[in-house]
N, C-alpha and C positions, 0 to 999 in steps of 0.2 A: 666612424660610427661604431658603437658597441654591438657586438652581435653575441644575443646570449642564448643558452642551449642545457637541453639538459633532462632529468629523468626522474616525474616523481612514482609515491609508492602512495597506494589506497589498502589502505586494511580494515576489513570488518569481521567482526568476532561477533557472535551470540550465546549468550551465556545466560543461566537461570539463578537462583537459588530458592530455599524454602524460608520465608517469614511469616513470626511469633506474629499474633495480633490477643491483646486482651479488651473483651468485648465492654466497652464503659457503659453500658448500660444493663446486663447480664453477670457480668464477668466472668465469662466464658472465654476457656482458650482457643484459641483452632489459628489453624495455618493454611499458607496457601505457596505456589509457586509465584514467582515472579520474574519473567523473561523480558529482559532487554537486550539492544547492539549498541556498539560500541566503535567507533571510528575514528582510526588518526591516520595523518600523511605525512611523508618524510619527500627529500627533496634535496639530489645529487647534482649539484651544478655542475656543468660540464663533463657529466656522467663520471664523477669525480666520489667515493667512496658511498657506492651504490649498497655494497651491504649496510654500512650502520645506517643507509637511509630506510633502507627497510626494517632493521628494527626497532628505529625510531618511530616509524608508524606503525609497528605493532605493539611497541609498547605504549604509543598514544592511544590506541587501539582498546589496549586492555586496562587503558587507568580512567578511559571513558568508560566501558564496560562495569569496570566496578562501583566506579562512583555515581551510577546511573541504579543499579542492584542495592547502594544502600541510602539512597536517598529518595528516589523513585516510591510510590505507593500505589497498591490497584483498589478499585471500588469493590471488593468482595462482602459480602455482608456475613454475616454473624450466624453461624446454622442454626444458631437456637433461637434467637429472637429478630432476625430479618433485619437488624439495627446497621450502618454503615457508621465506621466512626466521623463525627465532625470536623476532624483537621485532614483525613483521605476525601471526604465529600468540597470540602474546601479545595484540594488540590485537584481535583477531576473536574470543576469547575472553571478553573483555569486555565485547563489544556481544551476545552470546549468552543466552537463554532469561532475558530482564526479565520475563516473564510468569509466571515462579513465584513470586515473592513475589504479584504481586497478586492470582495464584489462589487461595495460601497463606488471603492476609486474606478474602479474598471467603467459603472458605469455612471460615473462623473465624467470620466475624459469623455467617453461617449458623446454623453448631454453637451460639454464643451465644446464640441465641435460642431455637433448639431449645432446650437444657439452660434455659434460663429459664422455658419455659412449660411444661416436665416436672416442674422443680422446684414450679413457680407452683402445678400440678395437683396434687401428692401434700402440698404442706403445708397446714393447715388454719387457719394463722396469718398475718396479714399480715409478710412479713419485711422489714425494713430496707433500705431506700433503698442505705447502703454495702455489705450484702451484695449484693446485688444488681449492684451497680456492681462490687464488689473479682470476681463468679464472671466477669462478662463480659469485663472487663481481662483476667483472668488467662488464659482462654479464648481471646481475641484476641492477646495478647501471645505465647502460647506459639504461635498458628499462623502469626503473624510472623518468630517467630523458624528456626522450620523449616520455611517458604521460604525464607528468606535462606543456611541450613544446606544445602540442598537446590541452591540456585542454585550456589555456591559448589561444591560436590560436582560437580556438574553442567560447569561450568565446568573441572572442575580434568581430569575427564575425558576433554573435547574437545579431540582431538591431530589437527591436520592431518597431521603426515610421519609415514608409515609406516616400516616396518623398511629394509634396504639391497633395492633391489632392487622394488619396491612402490610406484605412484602414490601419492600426497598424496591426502588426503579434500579436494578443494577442492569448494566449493558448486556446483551445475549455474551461478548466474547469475553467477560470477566470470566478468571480462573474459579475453579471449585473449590471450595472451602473445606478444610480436611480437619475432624480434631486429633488431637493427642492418639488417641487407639487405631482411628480409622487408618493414619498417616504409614504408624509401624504394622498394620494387616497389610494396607498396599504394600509396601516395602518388602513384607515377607512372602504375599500371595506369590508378586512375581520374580522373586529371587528365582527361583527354578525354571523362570517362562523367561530373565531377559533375553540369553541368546539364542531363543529360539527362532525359529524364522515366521511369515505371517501365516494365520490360522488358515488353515485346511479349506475353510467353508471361503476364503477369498483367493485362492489358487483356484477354485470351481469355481467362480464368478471369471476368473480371470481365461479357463482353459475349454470349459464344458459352457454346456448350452447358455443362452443370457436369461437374468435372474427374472421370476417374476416379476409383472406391472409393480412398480409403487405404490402406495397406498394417496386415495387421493390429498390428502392435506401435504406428502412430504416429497409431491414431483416438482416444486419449483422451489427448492430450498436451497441455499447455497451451501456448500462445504467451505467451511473455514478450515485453513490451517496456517502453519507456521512456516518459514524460510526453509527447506531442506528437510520439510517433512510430508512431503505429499509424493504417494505413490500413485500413476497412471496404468491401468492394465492397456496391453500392446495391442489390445482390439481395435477395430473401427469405433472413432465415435461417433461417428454418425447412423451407421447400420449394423453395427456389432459382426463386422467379419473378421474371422480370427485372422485372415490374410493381411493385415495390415504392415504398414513403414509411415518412418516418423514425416510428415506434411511440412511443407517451408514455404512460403509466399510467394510470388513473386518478387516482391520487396520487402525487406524490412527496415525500420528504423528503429535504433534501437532505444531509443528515447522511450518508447513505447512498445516496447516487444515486452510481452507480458513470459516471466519465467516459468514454463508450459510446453513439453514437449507434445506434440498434438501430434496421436498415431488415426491414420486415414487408409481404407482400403483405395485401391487404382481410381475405381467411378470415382467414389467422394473427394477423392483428390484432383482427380479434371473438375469434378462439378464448383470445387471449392475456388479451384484455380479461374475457373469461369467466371464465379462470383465476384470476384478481386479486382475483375479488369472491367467488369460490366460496370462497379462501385466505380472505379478509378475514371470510366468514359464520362458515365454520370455527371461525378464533379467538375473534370475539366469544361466539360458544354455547359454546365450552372455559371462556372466562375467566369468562363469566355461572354455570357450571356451578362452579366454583372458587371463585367469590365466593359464591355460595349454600351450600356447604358452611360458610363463617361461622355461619350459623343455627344450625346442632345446638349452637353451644356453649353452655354455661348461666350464661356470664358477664354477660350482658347483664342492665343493670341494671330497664330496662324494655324493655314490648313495642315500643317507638317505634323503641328502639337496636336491636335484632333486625329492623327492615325500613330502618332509613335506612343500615345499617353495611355492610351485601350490597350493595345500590344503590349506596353508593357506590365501593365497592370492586371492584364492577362494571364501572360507569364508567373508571372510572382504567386496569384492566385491562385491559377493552374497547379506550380509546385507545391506550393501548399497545403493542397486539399491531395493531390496525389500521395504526398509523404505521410497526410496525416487521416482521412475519413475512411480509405479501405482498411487502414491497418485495426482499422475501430469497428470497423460493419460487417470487415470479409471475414473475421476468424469466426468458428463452430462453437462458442463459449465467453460469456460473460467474465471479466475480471474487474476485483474490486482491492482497492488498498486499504483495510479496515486501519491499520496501525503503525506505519513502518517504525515508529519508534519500540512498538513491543514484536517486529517482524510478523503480524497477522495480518491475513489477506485472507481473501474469499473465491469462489470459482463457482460456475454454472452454465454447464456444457447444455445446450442444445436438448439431445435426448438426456429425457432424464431415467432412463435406466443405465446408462453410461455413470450420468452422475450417481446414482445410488451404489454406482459399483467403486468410486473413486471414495464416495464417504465412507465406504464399510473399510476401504483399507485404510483409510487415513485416520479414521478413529482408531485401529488397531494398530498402527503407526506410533500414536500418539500417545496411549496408554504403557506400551516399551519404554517409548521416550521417559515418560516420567518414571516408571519402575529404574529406570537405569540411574537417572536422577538421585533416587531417592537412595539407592546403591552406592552410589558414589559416594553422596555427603555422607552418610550415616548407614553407615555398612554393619554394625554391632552393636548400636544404640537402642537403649527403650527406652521408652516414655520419660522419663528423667532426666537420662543423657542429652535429651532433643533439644531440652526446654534452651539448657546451656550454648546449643551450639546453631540453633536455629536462626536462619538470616547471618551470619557472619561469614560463610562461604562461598567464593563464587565458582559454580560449576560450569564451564565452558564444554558441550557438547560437544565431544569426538567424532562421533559421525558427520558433523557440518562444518567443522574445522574453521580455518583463516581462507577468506575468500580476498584475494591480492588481486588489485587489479593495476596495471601500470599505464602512466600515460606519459608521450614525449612530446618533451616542448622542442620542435624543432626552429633552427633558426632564423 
């Protein structure tokens, strides 16, 4: 028997650049950032010349990276005339609602099953393997087909430019649109502020008293940001006591552990910990209750099958909701994956004076970010220089670096 073994390499890189866009309807120029990742694996058989496997996946890494930076386009619209070009609104169309066909089939199988055990119920006759097979195809087939009919619709729909006169539907997380002057003022404002550290007024949110109430329209807003650019202050979030340490679950799985270090004073961390296991009993008595409902049926061939089939079906239940609805219900804060192709995600802590204090840093986060950006590509450029070199760079953020992750195949 062959026994094989060995060590691969995961690399993700995040990288920006700035892209020309001429406005076909104004012809207006302006620019915008555009952030993508970038991922390749390498793969040392028999832990057999482990470095070029790793930089084989970082140079897979980074030719993903670039080739995603220049072919890739975001829906920004036009600062002068709100216009979205037609070949960017065509591609954002595209990459729009992938989740209807899988919901489609998800609940097709569903539906299959149902109608199998209804059927299964009312005939008095064992029936045929190919029937059986030909009801559930056909059944699965037909709810494939409209999601795909549905997406398609859906898609055909979705019209970024509005009539004459009327802003563009552009998404809230599209980047800001910069022209030619605006691009080199940023550039220059913050040349003298990029390595400065965060402003003043977000160490006092972070050290002094907690900031006034929010205003009421912007307490349940979520903060968007990007992979490695969100700053948390070490407070409570739940009661803003500066005594805080960073919170861990009882369990985690990291399928779903949301990248979020959550700082909790002593109480909020028993109280949080309590929450967890309360969530965890919950499911296990639903799913034990679910799984006992097995019993009534009078398929079971003996009484053995009638107590081993609940049990086990119990069990499986049971783990399942344990591994997966506290780690969803017990945490202090909402998480959302807006984009992982552009690394934006969203958050929404509980208290929202917590949150108001996490968006004041992470805008001023994110404002560095791009002044640095814009440092890098075009450090002594004006307006002229730009036009030539704009979109042909790819600047991979230093501060977020190569995130390596390894995995062993063991034998």
């Amino acid at each position: 028997m062959l026994v094989y073994f060995g060590r691969r390499y995961f690399v993700r890189t995040l990288g920006s650049a700035i892209k020309r866009v001429d406005c076909e309807r104004c012809h207006t120029v302006y620019y915008y950032e555009i952030v993508r990742t970038g991922a390749g694996m390498g793969e040392a058989p028999y832990m057999l010349g482990q470095a070029s496997a790793a930089q084989r996946a970082a140079a897979g890494a980074e030719a993903s990276l670039r080739a995603a930076l220049s072919t890739d386009t975001e829906p920004v619209a036009c600062p002068t005339c709100s216009w979205v070009p037609k070949d960017v609104e065509r591609n954002y169309r595209q990459t729009r609602f992938g989740w209807v066909p899988v919901v489609a089939t998800a609940l097709g199988f569903i539906a299959a099953v149902v109608a199998q055990s209804i059927a299964a119920s009312r005939s008095s006759n064992d029936e045929r393997i190919t029937v059986i097979l030909a009801r559930i195809v056909i059944i699965l087939g037909a709810a494939i087909a409209v999601g795909f009919i549905a997406q398609c619709v859906l898609r055909r729909a979705l019209r970024l430019n509005r009539n004459d006169g009327e802003r563009s539907r552009i998404p809230l997380w599209a980047p800001q649109a910069f022209s030619e002057k605006e691009l080199v003022e940023r550039r220059d404002a913050f040349e003298q502020q990029a390595d400065e550290p965060l402003p003043a007024s977000v160490h006092a949110l972070r050290y002094d008293a907690p900031p006034a109430q929010p205003s009421q329209g912007s307490q349940h807003d979520w903060v968007v940001f990007r992979a490695g650019q969100l700053w948390l202050p070490t407070c409570c979030c739940e009661c803003l006591n500066p005594n805080a340490q960073q919170y861990f679950p009882p369990f985690k799985l990291q399928l779903l552990a949301a990248p979020v270090d959550v700082y909790a004073c002593a109480e909020c961390r028993s109280r949080l910990r309590s929450a967890w296991w309360a969530i965890a009993v919950v499911a296990v008595v639903l799913s034990s209750g679910l799984a006992a409902l097995t019993m009534l049926s009078n398929r079971f061939a003996t009484e053995f099958d009638r107590m081993t089939v609940p049990i086990f079906l119990a069990a499986l239940l049971s783990a399942a909701t344990v591994l997966t609805v506290p780690a969803l219900l017990g945490r202090p804060f909402g998480f959302r994956t807006v984009s992982a192709q552009r690394a934006l995600y969203r958050l929404r802590f509980r208290n929202a004076q917590y949150t108001a204090m996490v968006r004041a840093a992470s805008d001023a986060m994110e404002r560095k970010r791009l002044a640095t950006v814009l440092l890098r590509q075009f450090p002594e450029q004006s307006c002229a220089q730009l036009d030539e070199t704009a979109g042909e760079s790819t600047v991979a953020l230093a501060d977020q670096g190569i995130f390596v992750k390894q995995q062993r195949i063991d034998p």
